[in-house]
C-alpha positions, 0 to 999 in steps of 0.5 A: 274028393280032393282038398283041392276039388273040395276047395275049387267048390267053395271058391264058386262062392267066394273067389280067392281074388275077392280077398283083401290084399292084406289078407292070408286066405286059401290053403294054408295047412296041407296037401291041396291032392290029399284025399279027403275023409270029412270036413269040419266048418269053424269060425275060428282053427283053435287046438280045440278044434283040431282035436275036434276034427280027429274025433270026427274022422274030419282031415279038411277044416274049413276055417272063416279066419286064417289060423296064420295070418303073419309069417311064421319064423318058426314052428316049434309049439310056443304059441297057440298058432304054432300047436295048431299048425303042428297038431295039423300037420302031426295029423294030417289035416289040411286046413283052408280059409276064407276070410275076406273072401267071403266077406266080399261075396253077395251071399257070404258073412253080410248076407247071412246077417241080413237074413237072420235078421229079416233084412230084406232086398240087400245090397252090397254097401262098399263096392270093392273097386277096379273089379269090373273089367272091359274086353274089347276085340274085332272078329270077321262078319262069319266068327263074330257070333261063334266067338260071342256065344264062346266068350259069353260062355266063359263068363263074359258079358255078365251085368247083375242078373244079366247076361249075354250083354255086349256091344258090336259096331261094323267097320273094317279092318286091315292087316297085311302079313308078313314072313312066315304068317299062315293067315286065315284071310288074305294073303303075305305081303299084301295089304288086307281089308276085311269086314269085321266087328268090334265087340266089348263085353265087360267081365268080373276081373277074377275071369280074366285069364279064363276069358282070354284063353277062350278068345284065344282059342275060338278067334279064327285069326292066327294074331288076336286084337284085343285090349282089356281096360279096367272100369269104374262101374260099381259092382253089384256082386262084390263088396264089403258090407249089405244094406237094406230094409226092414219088413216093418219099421221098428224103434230103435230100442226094439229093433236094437232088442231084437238084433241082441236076441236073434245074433245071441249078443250078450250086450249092444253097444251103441251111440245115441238114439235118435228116436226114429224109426228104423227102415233101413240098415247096414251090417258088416260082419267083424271090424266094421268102423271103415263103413261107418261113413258109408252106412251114413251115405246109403241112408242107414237108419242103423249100422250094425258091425262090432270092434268100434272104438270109443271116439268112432262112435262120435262119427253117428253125427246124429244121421244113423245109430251105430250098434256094436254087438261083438266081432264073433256074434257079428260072424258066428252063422258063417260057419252054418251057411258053409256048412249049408253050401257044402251040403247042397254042392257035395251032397252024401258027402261028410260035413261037419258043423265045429260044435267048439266056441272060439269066441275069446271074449267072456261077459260076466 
């Protein structure tokens, strides 16, 4: 397989379009037609790893963070990123991040999370916004089914769990040709009335240009009417952070001992306990501070993220706990769930786990 074969499989979980715009994700070390020999998951594109990755024969790193996150005015080894871009490419190893991609995603950085923790019934906390878009076109009585199933097959129509979903509504159309049309009703020069219908179908705006493609291709009409408009819904499928319910309520001291043993944090940092009992809880993965207030409105009897500052913590106001367990231990299973998708989507094919440790921070 190719880089980009490789890659376009890992998009199926997470979709560049799903990044924040800040972000710097994709391919960004490497050939994207390069044949690939094996591939190497990591948190983090350290030397370590890049040397780790020539040990294993692995020419593809998939890295969560982006090794190049500002440009690069020069590349001449004087920083760590610079050895690592040039080591890369010395070596002919390509290299490929997700990083807000899949933190964006249902069953990326956040959903990894809630299952080590036993987090039950998950859903997005912060819906990423203008995501949901609406199709609306009119199709001749004889088309419109046709046209449906070919839209519905490109990924149209698609609310949560459901799909097919659409709304029709009978009028008529009128158009008349002009010079040098080949119309498939009526005829140049004179006005044409048609029966037809109107159908909207929404879609996740990443499919957009697939979308309108495939409208174009199956519509029977030599000129297509269609208009796309962005909506407001929530969407259930994409978002910053998860939210949802413990099996059995716990206290917060206990459950706060249990989220340090089982994401391996060597300390918790927390703002004050309430003395309740703990239900239900928020997680976001790395710098979560921005959620805090949306944690609160979802009802979270606790907010797990990391990189919280000192008077951020005042922002618990007594409604939830906010607990800092550390960027990389909030992050650190993302490599094990790439590495579990790959081996489900690619099997028989080399995957690596990066056995290196790319947490910066030590504790005594």
């Amino acid at each position: 397989m190719t880089v980009q074969e490789i890659t376009t499989v890992l998009e199926e979980l997470a979709p560049l379009s799903h990044a924040e715009d800040f972000d710097n994700v994709g391919l960004l070390v490497g050939n994207p037609n390069q044949k690939v020999q094996g591939v190497l998951v990591t948190l983090d594109t350290l030397e370590t790893v890049v040397d780790e990755a020539i040990a294993k024969n692995c020419n593809l790193i998939v890295s969560f963070h982006p090794i190049i996150f500002k440009g690069l005015k020069k590349i001449t080894g004087s920083t760590y990123v610079e050895r690592v871009v040039l080591k890369a490419i010395t070596n002919n190893i390509a290299i490929y991040s997700m990083h807000t991609a899949l933190d964006n995603s249902k069953m990326g950085v956040n959903a990894k999370i809630c299952e080590v923790l036993g987090i039950q019934s998950p859903k997005i906390l912060i819906p990423k916004q203008g995501t949901i878009k609406k199709l609306t076109t009119y199709a001749p009585l004889e088309a419109v089914d046709t046209l449906k199933s070919a839209l519905f097959e490109a990924g149209a129509g698609e609310i949560g769990n459901y799909s097919d979903c659409s709304f029709s509504a009978a009028g008529v159309g009128s158009f008349k040709p002009g010079e040098g049309t080949n119309p498939t009703l009526g005829k140049t020069g004179k006005v044409h009335f048609e029966k037809e219908e109107q159908i909207h179908m929404i879609f996740s705006f990443e499919k957009e240009r697939h979308i309108l493609k495939t409208l174009f291709d199956s519509h029977p009409y030599e000129e297509v009417a269609y208009e796309i408009t962005t909506l407001q819904n929530v969407n259930q499928d994409i978002g910053m952070g998860m939210v949802g319910v413990l099996e059995n309520e716990m206290e917060e001291a206990d459950f706060l001992m249990s989220v340090k043993k089982k994401m391996y944090a060597s300390v918790v940092r927390h703002s004050e306990l309430l003395g309740n009992k703990v239900k239900k809880v928020a997680v976001l993965g790395g710098s979560g501070a921005f959620a805090i207030g949306a944690a609160k409105r979802a009802g979270a009897d606790v907010f797990i993220t990391s990189d919280i500052k000192y008077h951020e913590f005042y922002q618990a106001e007594k409604q939830l706990v906010i607990a800092d367990i550390g960027h990389f231990e909030t992050e650190q299973f993302t490599k094990d769930l790439l590495v579990d998708y790959l081996i489900k989507k690619i099997p028989n094919f080399a995957i690596s786990l990066s056995e290196s440790n790319t947490n910066p921070i030590k504790y005594l």
